[in-house]
N, C-alpha and C positions, 0 to 999 in steps of 0.2 A: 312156789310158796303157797301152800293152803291157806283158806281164810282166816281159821286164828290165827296163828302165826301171823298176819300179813297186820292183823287188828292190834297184835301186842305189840308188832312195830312201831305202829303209825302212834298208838299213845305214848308211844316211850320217845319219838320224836315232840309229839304234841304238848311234853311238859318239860323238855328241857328248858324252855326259858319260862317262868312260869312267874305270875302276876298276883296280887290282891284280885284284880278283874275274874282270873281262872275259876274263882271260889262264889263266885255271883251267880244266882240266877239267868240266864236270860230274857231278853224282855223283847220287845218288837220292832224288829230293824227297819219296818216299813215306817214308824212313827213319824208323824205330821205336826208334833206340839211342840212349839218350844218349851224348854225346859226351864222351868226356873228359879233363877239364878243362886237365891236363898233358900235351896232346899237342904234336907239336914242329908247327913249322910247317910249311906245305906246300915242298919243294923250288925252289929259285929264288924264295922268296918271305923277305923278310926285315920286321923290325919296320918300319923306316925307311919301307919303302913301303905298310905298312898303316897309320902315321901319318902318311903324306903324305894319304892320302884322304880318315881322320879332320878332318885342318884343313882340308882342302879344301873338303870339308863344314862342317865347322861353325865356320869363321872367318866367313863373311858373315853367317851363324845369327846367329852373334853380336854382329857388327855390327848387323845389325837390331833382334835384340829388343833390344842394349843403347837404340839410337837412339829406337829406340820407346816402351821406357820412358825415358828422357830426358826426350825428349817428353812421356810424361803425368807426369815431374819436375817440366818447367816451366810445364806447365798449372795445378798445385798450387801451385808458387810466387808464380804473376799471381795466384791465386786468391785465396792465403794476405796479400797485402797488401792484401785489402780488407777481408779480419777474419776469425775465426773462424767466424762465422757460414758464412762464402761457403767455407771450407774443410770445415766439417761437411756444407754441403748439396750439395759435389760429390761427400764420402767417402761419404754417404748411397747415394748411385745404382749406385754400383759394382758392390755385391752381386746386386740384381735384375738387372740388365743383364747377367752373368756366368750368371744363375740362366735367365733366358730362352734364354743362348746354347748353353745344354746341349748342344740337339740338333744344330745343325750342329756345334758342334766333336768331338762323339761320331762321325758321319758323316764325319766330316774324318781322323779316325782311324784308321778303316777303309779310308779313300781312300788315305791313306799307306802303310800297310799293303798294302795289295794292290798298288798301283799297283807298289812297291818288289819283292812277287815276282813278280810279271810282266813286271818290267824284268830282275831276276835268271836268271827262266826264259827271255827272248827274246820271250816273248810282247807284242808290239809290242798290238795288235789287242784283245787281251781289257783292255791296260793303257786303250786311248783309250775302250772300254765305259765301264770307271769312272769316268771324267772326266768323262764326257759325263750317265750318271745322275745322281751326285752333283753333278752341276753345277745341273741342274735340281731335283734333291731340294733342295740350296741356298738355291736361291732361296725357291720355296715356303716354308720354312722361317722364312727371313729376312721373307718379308713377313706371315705369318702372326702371326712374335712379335712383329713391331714392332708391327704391331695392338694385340694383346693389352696391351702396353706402355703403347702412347698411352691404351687406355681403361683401366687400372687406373693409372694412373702414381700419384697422390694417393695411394692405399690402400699403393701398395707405397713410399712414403719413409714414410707414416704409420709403418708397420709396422717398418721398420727405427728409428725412434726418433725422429723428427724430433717433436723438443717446443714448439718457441719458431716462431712464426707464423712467422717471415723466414726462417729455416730449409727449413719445407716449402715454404712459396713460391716461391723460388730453386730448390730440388732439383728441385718439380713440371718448372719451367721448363725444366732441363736434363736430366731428363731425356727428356722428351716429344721434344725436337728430336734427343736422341742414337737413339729408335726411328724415324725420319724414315731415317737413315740407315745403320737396324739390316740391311737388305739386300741394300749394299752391303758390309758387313763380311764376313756370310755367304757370298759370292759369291767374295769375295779368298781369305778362309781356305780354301777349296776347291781352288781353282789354287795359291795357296801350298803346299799337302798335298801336292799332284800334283807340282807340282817338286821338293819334297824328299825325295818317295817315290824319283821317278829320279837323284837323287845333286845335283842342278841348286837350291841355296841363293842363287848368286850373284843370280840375276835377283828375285828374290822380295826381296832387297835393295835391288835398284835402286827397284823401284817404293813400296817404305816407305821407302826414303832420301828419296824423292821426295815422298811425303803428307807425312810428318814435318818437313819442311820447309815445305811450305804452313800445315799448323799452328800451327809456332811463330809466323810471321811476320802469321798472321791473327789468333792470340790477342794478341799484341801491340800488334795495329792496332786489333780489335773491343772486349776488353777495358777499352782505355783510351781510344777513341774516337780514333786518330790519323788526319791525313790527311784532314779534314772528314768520316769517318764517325761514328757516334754513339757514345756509351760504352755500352758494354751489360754490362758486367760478366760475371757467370756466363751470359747468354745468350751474349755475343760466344764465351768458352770456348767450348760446345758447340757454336755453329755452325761453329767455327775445324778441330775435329774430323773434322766430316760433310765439310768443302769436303776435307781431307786423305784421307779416305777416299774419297770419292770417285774421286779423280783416280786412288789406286791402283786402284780397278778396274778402269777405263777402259785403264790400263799394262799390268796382269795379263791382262785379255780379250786386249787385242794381242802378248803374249808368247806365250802357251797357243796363240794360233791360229798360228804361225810354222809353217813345212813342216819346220825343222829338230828342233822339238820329237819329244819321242820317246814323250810321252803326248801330242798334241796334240788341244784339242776341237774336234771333227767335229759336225757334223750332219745325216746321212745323210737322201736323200729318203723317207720312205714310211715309218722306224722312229726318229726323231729325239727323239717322245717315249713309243716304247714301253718298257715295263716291263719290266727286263730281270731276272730273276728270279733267277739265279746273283748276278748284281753284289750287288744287294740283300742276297741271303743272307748273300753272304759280307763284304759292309763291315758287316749289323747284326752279325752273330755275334761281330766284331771289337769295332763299335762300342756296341751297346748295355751291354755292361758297362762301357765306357766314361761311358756317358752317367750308369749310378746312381753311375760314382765319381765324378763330378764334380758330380751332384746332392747325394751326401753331402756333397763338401767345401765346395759353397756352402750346403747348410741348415746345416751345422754351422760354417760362419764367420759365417751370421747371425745366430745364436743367440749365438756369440761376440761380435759385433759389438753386440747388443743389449746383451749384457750392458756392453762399454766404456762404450756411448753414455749408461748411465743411471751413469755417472760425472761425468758431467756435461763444457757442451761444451768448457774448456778442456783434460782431460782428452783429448778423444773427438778434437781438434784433434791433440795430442802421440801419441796414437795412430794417426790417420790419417798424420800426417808418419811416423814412424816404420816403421810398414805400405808407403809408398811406397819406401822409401830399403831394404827388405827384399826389397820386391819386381825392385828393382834386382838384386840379388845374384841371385835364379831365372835372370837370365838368362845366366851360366855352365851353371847343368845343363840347361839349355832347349835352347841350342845345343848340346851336346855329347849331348843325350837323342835331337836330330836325326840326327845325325850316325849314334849309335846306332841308331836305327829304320831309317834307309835303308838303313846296312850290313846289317843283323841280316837285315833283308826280304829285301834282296836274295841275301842267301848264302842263308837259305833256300828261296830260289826256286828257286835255281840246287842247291839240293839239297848244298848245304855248310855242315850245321851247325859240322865245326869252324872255318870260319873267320868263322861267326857269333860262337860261342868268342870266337875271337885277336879280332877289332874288338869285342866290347863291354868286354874288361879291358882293352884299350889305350885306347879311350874314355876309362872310368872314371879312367886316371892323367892324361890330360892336364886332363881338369874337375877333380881333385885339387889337380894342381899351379899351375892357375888359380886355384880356392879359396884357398888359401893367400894367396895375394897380396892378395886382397880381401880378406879375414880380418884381414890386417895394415893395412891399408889404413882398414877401420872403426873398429878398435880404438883405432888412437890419432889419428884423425882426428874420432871423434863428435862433438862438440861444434862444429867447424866446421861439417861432415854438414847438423845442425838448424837450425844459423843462415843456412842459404841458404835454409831457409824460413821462419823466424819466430826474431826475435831474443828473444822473451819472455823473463825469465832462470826461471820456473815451467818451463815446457818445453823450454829445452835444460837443466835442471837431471836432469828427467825422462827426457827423450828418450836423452839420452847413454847414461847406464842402459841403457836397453834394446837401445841399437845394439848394445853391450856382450858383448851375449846375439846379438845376429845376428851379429856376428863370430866367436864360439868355436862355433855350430852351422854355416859355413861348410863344411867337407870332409864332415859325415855329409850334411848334406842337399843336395850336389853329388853326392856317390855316389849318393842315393835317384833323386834326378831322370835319370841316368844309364843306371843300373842298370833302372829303370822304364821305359826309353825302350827299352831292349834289351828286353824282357817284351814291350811291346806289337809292336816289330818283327815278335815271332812269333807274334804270335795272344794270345800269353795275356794276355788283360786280365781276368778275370775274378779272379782274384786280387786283383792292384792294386786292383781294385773293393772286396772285402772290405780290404784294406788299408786304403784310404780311410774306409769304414765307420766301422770300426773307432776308430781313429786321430782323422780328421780331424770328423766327425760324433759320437763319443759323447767319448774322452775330453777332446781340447779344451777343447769345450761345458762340459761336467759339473767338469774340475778349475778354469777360469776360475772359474763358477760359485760351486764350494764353495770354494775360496780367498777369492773377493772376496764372496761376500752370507754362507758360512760362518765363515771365520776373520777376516773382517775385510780383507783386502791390497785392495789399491789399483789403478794398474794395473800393476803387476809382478808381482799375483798371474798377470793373463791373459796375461804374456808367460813366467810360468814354466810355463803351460802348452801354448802355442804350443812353447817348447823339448821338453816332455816328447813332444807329439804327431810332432814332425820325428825324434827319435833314436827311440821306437820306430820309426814308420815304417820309416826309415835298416836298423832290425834285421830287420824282420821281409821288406824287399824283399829285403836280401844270404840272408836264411833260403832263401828262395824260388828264385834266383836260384842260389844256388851245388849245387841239389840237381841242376841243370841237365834237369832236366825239360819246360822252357821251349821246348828246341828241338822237341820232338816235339807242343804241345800244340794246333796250327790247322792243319788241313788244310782249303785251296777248296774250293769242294764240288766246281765244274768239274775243278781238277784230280784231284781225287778218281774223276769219272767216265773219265779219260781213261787214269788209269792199271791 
């Protein structure tokens, strides 16, 4: 391919996702100032069109992670009517499987991140670098824990609480075949990262619309044994899983390699799998604080979680549901934290922290104003909520309660997850990390704890402390966040050398 030709390419990939930002100036990526925070907005540039790109962004975000947890809604719910039991011993696995996946979604982070200001700077070329390393880092990754996985798997449900034989038996089961297909997960959340670094949410939709749907339809069949297949109960679940993940791989590999893509993975002859040392640097620099705060929030959910479980399992059942129907609501700030990171990367790429500024407060009010809705939505819906998993009248007596509590922490912990998605955009994770710490690993753990084996509570003592850990959090991210130091705190190292 000749030079033109090679130039018409690269621009015809370079505006397929294209921004308000695209149409800016750029300004100086080395910038040392903070920005501030009431500044007007740039000329010819109004709200309207920097929340046009926010939703653009992060409507399909949303669509997915809502479908996705859906999805492990009704995975819980086939589950939930075979008993308690088969509910404790899917809630069981959750924690290790998260715990394992540390390190790619830590590396996924910094994928993001970089990808996002290198789509910002134009830099086409150093963007398909990162894809291409952590794609391979990825994998590695993925097949290494799944390993790890299959041969601890016993030790790690023993550990998390599994008391009663049938219990660990079933958990062992599923989890072992959910590390079978811990590789493939690795491998999507990677290209997933990569798209949403370059503003590009829509297709990473398609291909989870798509798993999420083989899922429901095989737990369904495997589960209950329809169709002359056998009933396999908690095995069918897991296997229902892998086949859905799967097939998003398979979608995501064929996306990513597209000629239009504007990170797309390459595999150049003779350096395909050299060691590319800037990439490296600069996704762990990003990522490794990433990875202790997400090591803290899963040691210090297990520790919480331990504590539920020795409440014993109808209890541990109402918590589990409860936990699920919670983790539904994350996905308002999950999608709008996207949103945030890709703008935030990208305006710092391009060397425009204020209009990192204007997108992450316009962010923050549209997950607000979503919050709310959900907020109202739980509050006087709980008790329906529980009964689409388990009509017990012990746990929707219980459960409602606590929804109770996830509906009034709705707007602080949509801002956290927001506001925290703008932080990493720029590098700064290292805070969030002590955030984390902080917060989700000591006092969690510790006020559950002395509530429920000190004072007696029950489990409302460990959801009053789930609440106390989110509204700190909530305080000390906006501390962080409003001192706006955030936009100056990660410089590439590459770019670094260049300027």
């Amino acid at each position: 391919m000749d030079e033109k030709n090679k130039t018409k390419e690269q621009q015809g990939e370079a505006h397929k996702i294209s921004t308000t930002l695209d149409g800016l100036p750029a300004g100086d990526p080395n910038v040392t100032e903070k920005v501030d925070p009431k500044a007007p907005l740039p000329e010819g540039v109004t709200s309207k069109m920097l929340y046009s790109d926010i939703i653009r962004i992060g409507w399909p975000a949303f669509v997915e992670l809502t479908l996705m947890q859906l999805t492990s809604m009704f995975d819980t719910m086939q589950v939930s009517r075979l008993g308690a039991w088969a509910t404790s011993a899917v809630g069981l696995t959750n924690l290790p499987k998260m715990l394992l996946g540390t390190a790619f979604m830590a590396l996924n982070t910094g994928t993001m991140a970089m990808v996002g200001r290198y789509r910002g700077a134009g830099r086409q070329d150093d963007a398909k670098r990162v894809i291409r390393q952590t794609f391979i880092l990825n994998a590695i990754c993925g097949i290494l824990f799944g390993i790890i996985g299959l041969i601890f798997a016993e030790p790690l449900i023993k550990f998390m609480g599994a008391s009663e034989d049938l219990v660990l038996r079933e958990g062992v089961k599923y989890f072992q075949i959910q590390m079978f297909g811990f590789v493939t997960v690795s491998m999507t959340s990677c290209i997933t990262s990569t798209l949403r670094g370059c503003g590009d949410s829509k297709t990473a939709m398609k291909y989870n619309m798509t798993s999420n749907a083989i899922n429901v339809l095989f737990n369904w069949i495997l589960i209950n044994g329809k169709f002359g297949f056998p009933r396999l109960e908690v095995v069918g679940a897991s296997l229902a899983t892998v086949m859905g993940q799967t097939v998003a791989l398979i979608m995501a590999i064929r996306a990513i390699r597209k000629k239009d893509q504007y990170a797309r993975l390459e595999f150049p002859k003779g350096s395909a799998f050299k060691l590319d040392m800037d990439v490296i640097t600069n996704v762990t620099r990003i990522g490794f604080p990433s990875m202790l705060e997400q090591l803290a929030m899963r040691l210090g959910v297990i520790v919480f979680t331990k504590t539920v479980a020795g409440l014993g399992t109808t209890l541990y059942a109402t918590h589990t549901i409860c936990m699920n129907i919670q983790s539904m609501t994350f996905m308002n700030g999950q999608a709008f934290a996207t949103s945030a990171t890709s703008l935030v990367s990208q305006s710092l790429g391009k060397g425009r922290p204020d209009m990192a500024m204007h997108y992450s407060k316009r962010t923050q009010r549209v997950g607000m104003a979503t919050a709310a809705f959900i907020a109202v939505i739980i509050f006087f819906f709980n008790k329906s909520l529980i009964g689409l998993y388990n009509n017990d009248p012990a746990i929707v007596a219980v459960g409602s309660g606590l929804l109770s509590m996830v509906a009034l922490i709705q707007p602080f912990q949509c801002s956290q997850f927001v506001l925290a998605g703008a932080l990493r955009g720029a590098g700064d994770t290292k805070y969030t990390a002590m955030v984390v710490m902080l917060t989700a690993m000591l006092l969690r753990p510790g006020l559950a704890i002395l509530l429920i084996k000190g004072f007696g509570f029950s489990l409302e003592g460990a959801w009053y402390a789930l609440v106390a850990d989110q509204l700190l959090r909530t305080a000390l991210v906006f501390a962080r966040y409003n001192t706006g130091k955030w936009v100056t705190s990660f410089k590439p190292t590459s770019q670094a050398k260049q300027a």
